[in-house]
PDBQT receptor file of N, H, CA, C and O in Angstrom, charges set to zero:
ATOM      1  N   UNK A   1      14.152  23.665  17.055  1.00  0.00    +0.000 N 
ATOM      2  CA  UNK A   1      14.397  22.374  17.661  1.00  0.00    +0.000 C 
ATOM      3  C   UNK A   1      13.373  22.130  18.772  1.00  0.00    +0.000 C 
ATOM      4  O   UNK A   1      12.957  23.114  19.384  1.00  0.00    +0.000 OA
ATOM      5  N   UNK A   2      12.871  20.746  19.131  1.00  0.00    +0.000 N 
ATOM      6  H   UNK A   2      13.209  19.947  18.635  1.00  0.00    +0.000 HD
ATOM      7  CA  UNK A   2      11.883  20.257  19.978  1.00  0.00    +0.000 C 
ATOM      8  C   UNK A   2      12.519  20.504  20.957  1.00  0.00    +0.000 C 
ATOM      9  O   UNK A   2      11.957  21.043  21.911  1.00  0.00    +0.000 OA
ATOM     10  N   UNK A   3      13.961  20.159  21.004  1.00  0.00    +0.000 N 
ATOM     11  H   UNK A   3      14.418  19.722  20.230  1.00  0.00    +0.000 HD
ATOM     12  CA  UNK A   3      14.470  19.547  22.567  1.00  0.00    +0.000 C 
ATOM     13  C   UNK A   3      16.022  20.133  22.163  1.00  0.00    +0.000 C 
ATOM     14  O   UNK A   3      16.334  20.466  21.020  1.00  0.00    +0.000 OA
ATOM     15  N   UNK A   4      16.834  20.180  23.225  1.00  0.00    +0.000 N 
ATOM     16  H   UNK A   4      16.580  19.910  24.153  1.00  0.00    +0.000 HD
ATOM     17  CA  UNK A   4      18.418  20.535  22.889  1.00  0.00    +0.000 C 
ATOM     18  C   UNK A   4      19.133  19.168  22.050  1.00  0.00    +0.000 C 
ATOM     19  O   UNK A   4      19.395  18.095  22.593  1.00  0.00    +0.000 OA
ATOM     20  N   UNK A   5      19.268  19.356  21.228  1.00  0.00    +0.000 N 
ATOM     21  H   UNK A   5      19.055  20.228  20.787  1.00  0.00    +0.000 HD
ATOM     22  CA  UNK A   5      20.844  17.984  20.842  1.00  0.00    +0.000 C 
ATOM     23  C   UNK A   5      21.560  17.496  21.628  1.00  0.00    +0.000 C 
ATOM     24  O   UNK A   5      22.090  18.303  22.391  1.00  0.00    +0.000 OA
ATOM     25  N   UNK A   6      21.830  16.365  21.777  1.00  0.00    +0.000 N 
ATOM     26  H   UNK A   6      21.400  15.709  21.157  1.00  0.00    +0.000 HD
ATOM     27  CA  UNK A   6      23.042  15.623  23.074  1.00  0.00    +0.000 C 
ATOM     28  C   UNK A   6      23.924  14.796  22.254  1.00  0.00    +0.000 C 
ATOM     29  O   UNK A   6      23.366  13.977  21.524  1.00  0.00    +0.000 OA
ATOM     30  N   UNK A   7      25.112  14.855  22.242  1.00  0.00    +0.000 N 
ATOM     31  H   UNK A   7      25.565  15.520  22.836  1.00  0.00    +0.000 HD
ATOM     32  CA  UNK A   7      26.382  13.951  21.508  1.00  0.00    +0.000 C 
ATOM     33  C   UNK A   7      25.444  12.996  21.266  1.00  0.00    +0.000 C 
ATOM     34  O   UNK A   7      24.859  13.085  20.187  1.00  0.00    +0.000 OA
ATOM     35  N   UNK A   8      25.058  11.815  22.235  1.00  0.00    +0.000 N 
ATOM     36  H   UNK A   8      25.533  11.743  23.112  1.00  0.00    +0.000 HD
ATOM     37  CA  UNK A   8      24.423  10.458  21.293  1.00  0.00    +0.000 C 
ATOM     38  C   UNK A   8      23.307  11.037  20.182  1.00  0.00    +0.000 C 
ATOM     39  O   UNK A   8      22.881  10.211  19.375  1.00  0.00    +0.000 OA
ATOM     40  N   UNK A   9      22.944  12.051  20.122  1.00  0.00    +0.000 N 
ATOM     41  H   UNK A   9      23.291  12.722  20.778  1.00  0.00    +0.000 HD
ATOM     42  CA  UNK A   9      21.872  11.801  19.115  1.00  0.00    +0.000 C 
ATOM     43  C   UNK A   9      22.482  11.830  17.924  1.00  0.00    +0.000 C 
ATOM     44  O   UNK A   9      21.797  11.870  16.902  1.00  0.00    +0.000 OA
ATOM     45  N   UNK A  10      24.089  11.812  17.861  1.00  0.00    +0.000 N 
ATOM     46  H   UNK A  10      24.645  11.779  18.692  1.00  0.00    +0.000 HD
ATOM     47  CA  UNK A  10      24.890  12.455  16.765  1.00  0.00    +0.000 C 
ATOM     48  C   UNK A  10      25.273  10.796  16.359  1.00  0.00    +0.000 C 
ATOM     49  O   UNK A  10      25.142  10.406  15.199  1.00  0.00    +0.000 OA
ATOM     50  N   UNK A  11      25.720   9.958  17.378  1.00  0.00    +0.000 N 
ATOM     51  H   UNK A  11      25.827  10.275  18.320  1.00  0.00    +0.000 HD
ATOM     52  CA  UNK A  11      26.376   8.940  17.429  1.00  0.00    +0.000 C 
ATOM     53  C   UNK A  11      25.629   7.668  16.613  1.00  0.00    +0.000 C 
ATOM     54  O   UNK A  11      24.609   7.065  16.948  1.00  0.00    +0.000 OA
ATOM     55  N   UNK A  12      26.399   7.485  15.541  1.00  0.00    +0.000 N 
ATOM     56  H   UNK A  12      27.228   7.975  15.268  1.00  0.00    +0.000 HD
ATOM     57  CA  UNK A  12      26.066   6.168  15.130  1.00  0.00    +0.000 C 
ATOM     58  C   UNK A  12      25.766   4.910  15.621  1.00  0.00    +0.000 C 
ATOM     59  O   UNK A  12      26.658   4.254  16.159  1.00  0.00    +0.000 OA
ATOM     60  N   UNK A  13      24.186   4.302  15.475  1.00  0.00    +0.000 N 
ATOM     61  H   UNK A  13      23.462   4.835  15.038  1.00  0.00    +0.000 HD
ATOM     62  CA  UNK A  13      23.559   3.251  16.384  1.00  0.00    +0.000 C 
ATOM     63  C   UNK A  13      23.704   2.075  15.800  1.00  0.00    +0.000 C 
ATOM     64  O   UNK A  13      23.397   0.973  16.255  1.00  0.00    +0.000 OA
ATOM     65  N   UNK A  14      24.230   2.362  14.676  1.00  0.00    +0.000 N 
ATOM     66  H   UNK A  14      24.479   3.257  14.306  1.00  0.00    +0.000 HD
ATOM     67  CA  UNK A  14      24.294   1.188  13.477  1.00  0.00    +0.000 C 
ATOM     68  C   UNK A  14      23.172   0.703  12.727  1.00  0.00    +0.000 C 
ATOM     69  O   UNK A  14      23.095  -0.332  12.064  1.00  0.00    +0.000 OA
ATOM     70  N   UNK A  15      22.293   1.615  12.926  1.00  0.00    +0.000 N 
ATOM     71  H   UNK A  15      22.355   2.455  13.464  1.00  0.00    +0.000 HD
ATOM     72  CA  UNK A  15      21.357   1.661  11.734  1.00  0.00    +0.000 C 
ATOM     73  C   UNK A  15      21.133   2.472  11.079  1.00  0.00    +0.000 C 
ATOM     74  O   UNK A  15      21.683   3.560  11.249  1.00  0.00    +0.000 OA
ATOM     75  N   UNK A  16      20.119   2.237   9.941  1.00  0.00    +0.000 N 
ATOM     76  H   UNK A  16      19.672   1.353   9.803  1.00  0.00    +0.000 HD
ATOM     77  CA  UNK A  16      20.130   3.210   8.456  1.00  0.00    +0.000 C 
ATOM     78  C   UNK A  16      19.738   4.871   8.703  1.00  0.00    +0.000 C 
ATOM     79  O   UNK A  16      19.903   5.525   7.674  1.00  0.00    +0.000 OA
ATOM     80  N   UNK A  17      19.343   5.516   9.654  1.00  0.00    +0.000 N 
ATOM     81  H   UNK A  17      19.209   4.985  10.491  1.00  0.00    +0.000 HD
ATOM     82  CA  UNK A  17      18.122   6.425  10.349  1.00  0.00    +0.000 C 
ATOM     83  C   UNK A  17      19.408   7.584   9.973  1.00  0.00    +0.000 C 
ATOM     84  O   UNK A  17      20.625   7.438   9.866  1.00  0.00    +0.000 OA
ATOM     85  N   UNK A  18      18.501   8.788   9.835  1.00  0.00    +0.000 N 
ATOM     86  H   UNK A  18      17.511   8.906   9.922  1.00  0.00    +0.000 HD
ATOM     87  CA  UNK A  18      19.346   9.928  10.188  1.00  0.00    +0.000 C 
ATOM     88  C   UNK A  18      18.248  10.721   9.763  1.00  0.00    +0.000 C 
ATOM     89  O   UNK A  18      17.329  10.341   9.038  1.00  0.00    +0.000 OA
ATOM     90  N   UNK A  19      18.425  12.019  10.336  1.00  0.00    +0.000 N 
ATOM     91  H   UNK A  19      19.171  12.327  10.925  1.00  0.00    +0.000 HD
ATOM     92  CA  UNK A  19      17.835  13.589   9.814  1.00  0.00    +0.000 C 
ATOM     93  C   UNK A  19      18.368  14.227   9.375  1.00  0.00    +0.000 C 
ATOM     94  O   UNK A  19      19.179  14.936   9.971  1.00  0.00    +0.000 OA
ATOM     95  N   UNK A  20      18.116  14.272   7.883  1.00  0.00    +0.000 N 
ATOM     96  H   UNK A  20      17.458  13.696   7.399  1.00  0.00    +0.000 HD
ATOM     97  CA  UNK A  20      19.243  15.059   7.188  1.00  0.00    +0.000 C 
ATOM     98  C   UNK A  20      19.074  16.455   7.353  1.00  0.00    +0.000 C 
ATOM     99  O   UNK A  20      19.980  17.154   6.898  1.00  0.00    +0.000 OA
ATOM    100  N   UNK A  21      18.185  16.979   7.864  1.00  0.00    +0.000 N 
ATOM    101  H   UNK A  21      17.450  16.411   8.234  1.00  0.00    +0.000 HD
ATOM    102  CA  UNK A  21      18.504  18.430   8.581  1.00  0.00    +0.000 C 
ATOM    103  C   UNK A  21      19.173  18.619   9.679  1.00  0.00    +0.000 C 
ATOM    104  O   UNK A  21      19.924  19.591   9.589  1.00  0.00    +0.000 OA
ATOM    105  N   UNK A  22      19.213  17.928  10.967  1.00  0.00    +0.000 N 
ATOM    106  H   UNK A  22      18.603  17.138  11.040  1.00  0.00    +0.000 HD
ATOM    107  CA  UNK A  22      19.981  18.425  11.908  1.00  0.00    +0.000 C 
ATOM    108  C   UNK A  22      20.646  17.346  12.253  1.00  0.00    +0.000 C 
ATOM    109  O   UNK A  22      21.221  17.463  13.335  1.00  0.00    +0.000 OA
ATOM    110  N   UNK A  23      20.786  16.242  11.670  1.00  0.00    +0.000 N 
ATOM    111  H   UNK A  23      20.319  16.147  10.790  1.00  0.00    +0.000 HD
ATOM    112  CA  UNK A  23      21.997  15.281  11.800  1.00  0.00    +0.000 C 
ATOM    113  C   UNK A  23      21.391  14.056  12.987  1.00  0.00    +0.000 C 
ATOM    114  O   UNK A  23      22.227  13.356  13.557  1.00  0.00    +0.000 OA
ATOM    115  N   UNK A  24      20.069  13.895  13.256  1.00  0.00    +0.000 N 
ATOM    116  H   UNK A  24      19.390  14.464  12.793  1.00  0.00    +0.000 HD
ATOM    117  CA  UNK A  24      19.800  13.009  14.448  1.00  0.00    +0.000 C 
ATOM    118  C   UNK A  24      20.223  11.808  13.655  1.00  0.00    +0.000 C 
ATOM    119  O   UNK A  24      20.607  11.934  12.492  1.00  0.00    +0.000 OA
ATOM    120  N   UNK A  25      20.158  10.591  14.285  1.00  0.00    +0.000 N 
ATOM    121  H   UNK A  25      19.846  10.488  15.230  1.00  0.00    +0.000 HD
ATOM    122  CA  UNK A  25      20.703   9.137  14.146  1.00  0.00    +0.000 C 
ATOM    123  C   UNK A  25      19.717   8.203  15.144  1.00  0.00    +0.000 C 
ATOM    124  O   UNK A  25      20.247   7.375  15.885  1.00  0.00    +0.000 OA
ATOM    125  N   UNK A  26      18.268   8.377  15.124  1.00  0.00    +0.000 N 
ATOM    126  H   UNK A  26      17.837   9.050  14.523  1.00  0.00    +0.000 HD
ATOM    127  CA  UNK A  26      17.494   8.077  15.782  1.00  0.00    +0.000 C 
ATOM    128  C   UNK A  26      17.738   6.244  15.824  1.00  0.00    +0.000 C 
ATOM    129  O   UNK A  26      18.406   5.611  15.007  1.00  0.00    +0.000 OA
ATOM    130  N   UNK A  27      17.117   5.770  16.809  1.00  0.00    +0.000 N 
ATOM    131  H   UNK A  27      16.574   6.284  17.474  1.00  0.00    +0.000 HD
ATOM    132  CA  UNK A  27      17.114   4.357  16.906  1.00  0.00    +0.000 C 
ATOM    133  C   UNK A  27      16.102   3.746  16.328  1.00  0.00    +0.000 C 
ATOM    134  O   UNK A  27      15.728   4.675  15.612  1.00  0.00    +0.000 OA
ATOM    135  N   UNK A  28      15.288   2.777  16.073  1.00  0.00    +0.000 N 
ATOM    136  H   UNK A  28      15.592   2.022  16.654  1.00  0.00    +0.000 HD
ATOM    137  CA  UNK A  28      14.395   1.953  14.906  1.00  0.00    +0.000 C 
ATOM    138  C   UNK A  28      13.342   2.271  15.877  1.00  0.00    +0.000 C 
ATOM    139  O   UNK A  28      12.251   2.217  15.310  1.00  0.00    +0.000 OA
ATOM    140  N   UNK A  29      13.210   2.665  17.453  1.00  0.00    +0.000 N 
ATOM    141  H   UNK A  29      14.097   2.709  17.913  1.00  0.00    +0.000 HD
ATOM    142  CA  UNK A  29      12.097   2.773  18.476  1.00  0.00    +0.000 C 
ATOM    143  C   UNK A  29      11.577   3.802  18.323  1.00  0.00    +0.000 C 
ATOM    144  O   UNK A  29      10.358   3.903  18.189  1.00  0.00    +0.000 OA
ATOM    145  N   UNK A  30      12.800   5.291  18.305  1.00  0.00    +0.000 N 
ATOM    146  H   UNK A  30      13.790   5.208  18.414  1.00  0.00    +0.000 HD
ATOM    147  CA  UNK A  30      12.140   5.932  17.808  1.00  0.00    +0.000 C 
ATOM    148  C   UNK A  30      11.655   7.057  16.581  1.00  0.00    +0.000 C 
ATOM    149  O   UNK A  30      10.997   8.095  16.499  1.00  0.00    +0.000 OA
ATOM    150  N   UNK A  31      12.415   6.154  15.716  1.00  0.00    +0.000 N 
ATOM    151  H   UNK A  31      12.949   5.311  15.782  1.00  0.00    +0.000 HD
ATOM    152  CA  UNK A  31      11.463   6.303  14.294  1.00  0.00    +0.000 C 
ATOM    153  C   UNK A  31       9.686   6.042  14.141  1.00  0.00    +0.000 C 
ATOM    154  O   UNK A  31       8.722   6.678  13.715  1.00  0.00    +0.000 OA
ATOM    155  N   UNK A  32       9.935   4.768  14.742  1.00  0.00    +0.000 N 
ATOM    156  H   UNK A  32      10.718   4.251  15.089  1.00  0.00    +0.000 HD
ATOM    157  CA  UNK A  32       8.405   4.711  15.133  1.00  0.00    +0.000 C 
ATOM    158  C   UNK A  32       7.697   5.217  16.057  1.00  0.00    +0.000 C 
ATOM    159  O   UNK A  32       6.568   5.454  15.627  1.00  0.00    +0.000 OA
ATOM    160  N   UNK A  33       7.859   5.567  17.402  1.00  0.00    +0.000 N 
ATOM    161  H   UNK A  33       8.776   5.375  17.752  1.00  0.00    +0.000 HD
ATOM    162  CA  UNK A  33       7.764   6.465  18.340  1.00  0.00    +0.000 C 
ATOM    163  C   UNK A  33       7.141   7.575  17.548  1.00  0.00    +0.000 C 
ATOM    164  O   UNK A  33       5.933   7.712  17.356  1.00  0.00    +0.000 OA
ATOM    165  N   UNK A  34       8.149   8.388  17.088  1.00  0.00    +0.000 N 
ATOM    166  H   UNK A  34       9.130   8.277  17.244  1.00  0.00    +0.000 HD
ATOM    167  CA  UNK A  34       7.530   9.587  16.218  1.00  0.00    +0.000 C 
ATOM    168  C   UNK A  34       7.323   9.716  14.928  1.00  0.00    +0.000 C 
ATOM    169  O   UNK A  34       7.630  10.738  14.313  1.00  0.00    +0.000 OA
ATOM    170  N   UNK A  35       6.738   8.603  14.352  1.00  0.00    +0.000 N 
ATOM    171  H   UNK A  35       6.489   7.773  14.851  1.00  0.00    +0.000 HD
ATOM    172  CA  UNK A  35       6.317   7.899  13.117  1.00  0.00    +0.000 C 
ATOM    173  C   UNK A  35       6.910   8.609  12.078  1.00  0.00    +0.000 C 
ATOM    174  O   UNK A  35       6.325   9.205  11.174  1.00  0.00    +0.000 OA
ATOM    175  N   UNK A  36       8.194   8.501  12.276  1.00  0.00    +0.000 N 
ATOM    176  H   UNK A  36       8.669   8.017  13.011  1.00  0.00    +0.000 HD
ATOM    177  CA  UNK A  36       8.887   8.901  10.722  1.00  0.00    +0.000 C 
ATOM    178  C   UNK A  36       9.396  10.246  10.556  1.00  0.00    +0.000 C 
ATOM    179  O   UNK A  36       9.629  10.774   9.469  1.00  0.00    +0.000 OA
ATOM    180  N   UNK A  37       9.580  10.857  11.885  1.00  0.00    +0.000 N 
ATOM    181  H   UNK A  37       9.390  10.429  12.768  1.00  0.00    +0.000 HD
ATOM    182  CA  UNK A  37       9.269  12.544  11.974  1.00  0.00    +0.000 C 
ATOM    183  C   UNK A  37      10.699  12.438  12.749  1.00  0.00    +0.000 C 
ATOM    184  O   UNK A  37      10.949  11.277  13.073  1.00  0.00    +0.000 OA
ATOM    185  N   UNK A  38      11.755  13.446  13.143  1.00  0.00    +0.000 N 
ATOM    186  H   UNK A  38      11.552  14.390  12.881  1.00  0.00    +0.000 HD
ATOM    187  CA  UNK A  38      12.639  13.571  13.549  1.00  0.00    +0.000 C 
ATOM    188  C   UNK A  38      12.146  14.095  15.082  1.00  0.00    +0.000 C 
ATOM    189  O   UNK A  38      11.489  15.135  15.124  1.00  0.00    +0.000 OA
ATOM    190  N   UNK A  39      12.451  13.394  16.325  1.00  0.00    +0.000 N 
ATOM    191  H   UNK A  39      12.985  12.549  16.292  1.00  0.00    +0.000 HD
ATOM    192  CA  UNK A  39      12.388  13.945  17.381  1.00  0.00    +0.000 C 
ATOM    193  C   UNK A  39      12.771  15.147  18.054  1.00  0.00    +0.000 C 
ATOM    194  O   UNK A  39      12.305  15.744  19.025  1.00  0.00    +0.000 OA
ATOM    195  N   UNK A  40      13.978  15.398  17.101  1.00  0.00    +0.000 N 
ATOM    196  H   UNK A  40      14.357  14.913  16.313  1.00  0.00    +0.000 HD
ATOM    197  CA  UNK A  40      14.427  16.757  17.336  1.00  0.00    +0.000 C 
ATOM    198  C   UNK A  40      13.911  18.017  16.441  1.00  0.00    +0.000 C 
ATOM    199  O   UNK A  40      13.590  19.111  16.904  1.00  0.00    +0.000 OA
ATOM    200  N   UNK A  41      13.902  17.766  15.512  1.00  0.00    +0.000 N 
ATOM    201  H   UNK A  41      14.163  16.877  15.136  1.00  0.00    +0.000 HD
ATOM    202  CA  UNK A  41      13.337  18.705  14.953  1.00  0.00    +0.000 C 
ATOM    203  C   UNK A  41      12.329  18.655  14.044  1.00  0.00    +0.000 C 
ATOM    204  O   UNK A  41      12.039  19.633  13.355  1.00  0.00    +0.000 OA
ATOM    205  N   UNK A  42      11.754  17.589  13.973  1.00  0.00    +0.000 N 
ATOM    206  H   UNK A  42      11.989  16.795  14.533  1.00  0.00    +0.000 HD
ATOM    207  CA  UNK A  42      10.226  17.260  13.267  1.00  0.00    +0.000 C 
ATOM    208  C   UNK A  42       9.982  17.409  11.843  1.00  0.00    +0.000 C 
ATOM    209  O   UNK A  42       9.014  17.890  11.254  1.00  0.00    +0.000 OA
ATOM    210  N   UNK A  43      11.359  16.757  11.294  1.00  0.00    +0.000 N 
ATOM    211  H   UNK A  43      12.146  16.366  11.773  1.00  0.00    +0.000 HD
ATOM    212  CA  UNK A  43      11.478  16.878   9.771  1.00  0.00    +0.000 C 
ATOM    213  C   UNK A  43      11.188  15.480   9.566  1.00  0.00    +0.000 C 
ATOM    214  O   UNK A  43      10.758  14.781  10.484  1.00  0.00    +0.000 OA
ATOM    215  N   UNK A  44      11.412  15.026   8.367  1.00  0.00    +0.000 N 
ATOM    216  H   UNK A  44      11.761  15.594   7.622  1.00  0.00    +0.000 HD
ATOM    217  CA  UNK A  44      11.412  13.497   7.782  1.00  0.00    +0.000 C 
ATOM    218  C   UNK A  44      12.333  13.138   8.045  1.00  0.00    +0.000 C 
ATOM    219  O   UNK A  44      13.353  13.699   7.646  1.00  0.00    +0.000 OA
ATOM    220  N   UNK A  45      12.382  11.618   9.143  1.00  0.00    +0.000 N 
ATOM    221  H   UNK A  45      11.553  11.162   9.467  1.00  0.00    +0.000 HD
ATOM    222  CA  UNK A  45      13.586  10.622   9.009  1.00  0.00    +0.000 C 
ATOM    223  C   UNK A  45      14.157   9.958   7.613  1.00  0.00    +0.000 C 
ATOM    224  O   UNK A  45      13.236   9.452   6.971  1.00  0.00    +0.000 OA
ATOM    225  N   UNK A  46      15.063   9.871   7.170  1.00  0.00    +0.000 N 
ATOM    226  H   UNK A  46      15.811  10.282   7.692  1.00  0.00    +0.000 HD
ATOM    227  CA  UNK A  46      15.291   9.540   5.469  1.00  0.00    +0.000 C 
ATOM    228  C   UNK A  46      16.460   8.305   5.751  1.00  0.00    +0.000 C 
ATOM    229  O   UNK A  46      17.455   8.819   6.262  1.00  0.00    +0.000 OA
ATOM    230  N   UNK A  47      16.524   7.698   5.673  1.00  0.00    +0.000 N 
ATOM    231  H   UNK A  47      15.715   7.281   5.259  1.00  0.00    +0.000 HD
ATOM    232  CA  UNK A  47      17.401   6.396   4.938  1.00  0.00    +0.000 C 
ATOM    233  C   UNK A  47      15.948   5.120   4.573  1.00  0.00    +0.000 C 
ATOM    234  O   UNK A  47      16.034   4.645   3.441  1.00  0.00    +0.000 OA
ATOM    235  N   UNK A  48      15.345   4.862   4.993  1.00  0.00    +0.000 N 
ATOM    236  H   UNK A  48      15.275   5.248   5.913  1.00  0.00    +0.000 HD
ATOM    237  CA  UNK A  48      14.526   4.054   4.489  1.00  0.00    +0.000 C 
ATOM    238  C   UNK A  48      12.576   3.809   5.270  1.00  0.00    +0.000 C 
ATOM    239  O   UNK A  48      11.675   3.993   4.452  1.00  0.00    +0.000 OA
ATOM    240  N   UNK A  49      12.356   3.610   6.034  1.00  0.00    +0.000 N 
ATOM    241  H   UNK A  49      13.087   3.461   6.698  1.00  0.00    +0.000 HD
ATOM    242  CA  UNK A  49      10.858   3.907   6.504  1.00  0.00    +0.000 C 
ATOM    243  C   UNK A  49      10.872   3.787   7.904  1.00  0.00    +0.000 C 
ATOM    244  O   UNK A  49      11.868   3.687   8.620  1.00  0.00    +0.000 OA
ATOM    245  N   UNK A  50       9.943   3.799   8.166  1.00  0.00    +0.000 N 
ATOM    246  H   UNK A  50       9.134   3.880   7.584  1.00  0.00    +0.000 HD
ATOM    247  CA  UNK A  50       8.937   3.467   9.380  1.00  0.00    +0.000 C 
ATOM    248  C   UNK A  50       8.532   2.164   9.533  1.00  0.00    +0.000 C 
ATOM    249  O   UNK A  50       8.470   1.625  10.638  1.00  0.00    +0.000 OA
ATOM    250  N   UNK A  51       8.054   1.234   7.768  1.00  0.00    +0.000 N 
ATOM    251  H   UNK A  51       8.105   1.671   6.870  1.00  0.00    +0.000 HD
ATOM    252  CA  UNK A  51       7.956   0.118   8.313  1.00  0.00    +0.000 C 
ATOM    253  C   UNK A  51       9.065  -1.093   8.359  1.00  0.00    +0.000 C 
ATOM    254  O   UNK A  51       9.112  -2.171   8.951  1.00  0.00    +0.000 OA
ATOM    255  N   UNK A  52      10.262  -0.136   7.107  1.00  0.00    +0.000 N 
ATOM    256  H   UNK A  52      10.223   0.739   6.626  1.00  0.00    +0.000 HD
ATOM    257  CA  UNK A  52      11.885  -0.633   7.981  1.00  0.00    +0.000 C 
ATOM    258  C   UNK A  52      12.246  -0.775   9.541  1.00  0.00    +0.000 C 
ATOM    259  O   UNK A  52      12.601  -1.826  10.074  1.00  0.00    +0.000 OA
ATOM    260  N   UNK A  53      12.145   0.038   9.959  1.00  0.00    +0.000 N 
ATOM    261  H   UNK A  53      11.856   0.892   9.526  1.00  0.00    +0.000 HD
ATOM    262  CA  UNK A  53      12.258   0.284  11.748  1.00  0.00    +0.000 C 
ATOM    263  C   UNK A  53      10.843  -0.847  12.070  1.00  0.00    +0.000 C 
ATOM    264  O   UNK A  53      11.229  -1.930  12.508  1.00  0.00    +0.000 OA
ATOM    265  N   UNK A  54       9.672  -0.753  11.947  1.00  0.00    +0.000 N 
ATOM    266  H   UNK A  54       9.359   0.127  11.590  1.00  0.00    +0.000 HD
ATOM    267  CA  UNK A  54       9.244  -1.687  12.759  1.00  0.00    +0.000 C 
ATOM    268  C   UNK A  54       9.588  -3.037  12.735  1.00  0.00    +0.000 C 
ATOM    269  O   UNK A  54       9.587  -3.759  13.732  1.00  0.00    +0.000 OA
ATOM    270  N   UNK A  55      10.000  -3.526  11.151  1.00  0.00    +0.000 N 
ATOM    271  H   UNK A  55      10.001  -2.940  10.341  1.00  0.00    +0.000 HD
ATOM    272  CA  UNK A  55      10.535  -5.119  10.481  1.00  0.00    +0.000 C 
ATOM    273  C   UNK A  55      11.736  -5.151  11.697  1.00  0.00    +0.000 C 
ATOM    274  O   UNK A  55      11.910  -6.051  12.520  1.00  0.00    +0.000 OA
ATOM    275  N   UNK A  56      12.556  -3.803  11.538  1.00  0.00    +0.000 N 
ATOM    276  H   UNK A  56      12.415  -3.073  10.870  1.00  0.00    +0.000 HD
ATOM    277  CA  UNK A  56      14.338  -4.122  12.813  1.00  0.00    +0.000 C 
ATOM    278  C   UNK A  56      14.055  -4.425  13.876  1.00  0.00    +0.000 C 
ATOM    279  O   UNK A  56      14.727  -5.253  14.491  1.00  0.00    +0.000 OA
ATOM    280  N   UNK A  57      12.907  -3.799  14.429  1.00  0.00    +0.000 N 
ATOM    281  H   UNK A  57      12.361  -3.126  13.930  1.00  0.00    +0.000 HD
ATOM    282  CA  UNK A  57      12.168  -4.202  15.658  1.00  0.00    +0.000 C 
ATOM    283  C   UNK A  57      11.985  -5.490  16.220  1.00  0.00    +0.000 C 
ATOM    284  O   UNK A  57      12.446  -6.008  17.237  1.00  0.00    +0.000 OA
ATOM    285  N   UNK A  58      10.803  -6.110  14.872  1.00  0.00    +0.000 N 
ATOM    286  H   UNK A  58      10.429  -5.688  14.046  1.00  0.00    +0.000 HD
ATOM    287  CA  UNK A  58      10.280  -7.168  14.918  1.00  0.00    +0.000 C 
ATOM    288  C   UNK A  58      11.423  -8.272  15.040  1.00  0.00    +0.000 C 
ATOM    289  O   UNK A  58      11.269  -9.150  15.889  1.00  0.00    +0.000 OA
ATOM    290  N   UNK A  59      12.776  -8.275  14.087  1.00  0.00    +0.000 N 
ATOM    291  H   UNK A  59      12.901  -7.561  13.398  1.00  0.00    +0.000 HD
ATOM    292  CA  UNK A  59      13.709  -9.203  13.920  1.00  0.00    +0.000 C 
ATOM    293  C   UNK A  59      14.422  -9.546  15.418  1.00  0.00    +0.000 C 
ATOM    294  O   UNK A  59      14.781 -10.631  15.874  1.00  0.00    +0.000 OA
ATOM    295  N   UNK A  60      14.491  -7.964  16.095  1.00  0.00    +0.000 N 
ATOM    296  H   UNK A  60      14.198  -7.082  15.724  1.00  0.00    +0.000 HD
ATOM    297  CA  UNK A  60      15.316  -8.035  17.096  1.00  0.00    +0.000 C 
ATOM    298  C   UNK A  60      14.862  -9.128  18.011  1.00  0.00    +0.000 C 
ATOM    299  O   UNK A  60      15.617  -9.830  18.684  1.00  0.00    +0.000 OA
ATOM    300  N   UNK A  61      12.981  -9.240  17.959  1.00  0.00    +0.000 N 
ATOM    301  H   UNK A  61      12.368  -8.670  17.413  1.00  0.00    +0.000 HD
ATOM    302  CA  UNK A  61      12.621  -9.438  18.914  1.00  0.00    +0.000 C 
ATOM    303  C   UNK A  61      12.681 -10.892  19.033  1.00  0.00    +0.000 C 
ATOM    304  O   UNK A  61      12.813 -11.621  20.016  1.00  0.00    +0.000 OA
ATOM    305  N   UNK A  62      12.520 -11.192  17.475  1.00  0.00    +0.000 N 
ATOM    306  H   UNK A  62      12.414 -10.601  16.676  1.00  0.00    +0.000 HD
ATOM    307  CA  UNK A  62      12.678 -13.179  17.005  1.00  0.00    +0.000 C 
ATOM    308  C   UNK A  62      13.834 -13.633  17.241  1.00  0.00    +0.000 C 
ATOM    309  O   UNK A  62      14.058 -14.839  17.143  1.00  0.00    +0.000 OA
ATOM    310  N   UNK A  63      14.882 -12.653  17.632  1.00  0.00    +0.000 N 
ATOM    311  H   UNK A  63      14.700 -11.673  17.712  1.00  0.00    +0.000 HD
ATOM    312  CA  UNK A  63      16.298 -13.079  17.850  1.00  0.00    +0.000 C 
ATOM    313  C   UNK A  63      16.748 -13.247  19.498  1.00  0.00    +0.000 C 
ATOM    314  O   UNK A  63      17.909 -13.626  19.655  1.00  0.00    +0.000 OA
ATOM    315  N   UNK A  64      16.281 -13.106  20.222  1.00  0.00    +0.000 N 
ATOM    316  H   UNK A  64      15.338 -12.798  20.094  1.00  0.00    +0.000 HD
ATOM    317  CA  UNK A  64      16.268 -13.166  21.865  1.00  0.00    +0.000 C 
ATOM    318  C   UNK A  64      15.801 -14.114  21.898  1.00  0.00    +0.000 C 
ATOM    319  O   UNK A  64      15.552 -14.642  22.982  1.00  0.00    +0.000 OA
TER     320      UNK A  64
């Protein structure tokens, strides 16, 4: 592991993201942040991409 685990990284953000090795639930920031790589443990993020997370990004931002 990069870093220790903390309950929120466990906690559902309500998006598609997870590490199916150690269970992260990363946010769409940082999927892209660490381009597709699990922050915690530097595997592949898997429910759908990187340029999914940047599109959630982008929407969030047309919506403010």
């Amino acid at each position: 592991m990069k870093r220790p685990m903390k309950e929120s990284d466990l906690k559902y953000k309500g998006l598609p993201f997870e590490c199916e090795n150690c269970g992260n639930k990363p946010t769409a920031e940082d999927v892209v942040k660490f381009k597709g790589a699990c922050e915690l443990c530097g595997e592949s993020i898997v429910a759908y991409s990187v340029d999914t997370a940047e599109l959630i990004l982008k929407l969030k931002q047309e919506s403010k």
